[in-house]
N, C-alpha and C positions, 0 to 999 in steps of 0.2 A: 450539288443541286439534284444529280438524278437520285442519289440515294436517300434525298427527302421525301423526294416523288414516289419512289420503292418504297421505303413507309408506310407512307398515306396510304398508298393502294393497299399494301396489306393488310392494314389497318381496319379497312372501311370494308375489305372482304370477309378477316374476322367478327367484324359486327354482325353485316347484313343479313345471315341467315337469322341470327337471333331474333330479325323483326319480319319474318316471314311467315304469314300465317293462313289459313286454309281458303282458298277463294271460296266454296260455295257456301260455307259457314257463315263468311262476311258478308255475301248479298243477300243471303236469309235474312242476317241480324239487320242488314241494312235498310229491308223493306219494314218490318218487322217496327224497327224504333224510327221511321222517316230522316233518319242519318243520311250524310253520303257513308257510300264505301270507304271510302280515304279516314272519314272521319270516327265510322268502328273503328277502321284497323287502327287509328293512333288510339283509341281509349284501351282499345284489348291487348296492343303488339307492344311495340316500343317509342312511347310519347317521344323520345327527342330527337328522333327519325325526320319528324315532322315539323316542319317550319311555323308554323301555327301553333306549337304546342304552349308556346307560352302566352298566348291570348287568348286562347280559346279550349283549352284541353279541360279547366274545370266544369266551364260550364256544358261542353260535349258531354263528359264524364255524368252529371247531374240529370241529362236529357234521357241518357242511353239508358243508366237505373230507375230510372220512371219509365219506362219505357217496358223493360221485361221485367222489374220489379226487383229488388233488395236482394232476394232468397238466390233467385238466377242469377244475380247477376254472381255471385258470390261463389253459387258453385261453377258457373261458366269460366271465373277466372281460376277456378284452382284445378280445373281440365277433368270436370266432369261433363255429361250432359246434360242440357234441358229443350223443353221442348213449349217451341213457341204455341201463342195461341194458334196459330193456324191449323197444329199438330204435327209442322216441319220439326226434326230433334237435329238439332244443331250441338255441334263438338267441337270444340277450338285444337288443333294438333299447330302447336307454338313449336318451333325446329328450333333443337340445342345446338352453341356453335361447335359440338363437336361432332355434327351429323354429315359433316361434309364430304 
């Protein structure tokens, strides 16, 4: 039993950096597309992190690209930057699990 337990925890400590992603980025984007925070960080970080991700992740997804637009959003996931209307430049820094 504890070695299940051992496991899991390892398990779920290998994940978690993976869906960690830049706070001040996400309350930019947050204001930005009238999202919560919680619900950037699932469209940008890692959708199954999140408990909601299966009733609501397409249509979040759907909001947040109307929202900064097609072009941004596009390069914002491949870890370039863009810069909102407001003229805040926002840059997603997505943590590899081997940064630990």
């Amino acid at each position: 039993m504890k070695a299940k337990i051992a496991g899991l925890v390892i398990a779920i400590a290998a994940v978690s950096p993976a869906c960690a992603t830049d706070y001040t980025s996400v309350k930019a984007l947050s204001a930005q597309t009238g999202l919560s925070e919680r619900q950037v960080r699932m469209v940008v970080g890692c959708p199954p992190c999140y408990v909601e991700y299966l009733t609501s992740y397409d249509r979040t997804r759907e909001k947040f690209v109307k929202a900064i637009g097609k072009v941004n959003y596009d390069r914002l996931m491949s870890g370039q930057p863009i810069k909102l209307s407001n003229g805040e430049e926002v840059q997603l820094r997505v943590a590899q699990a081997d940064e630990r």
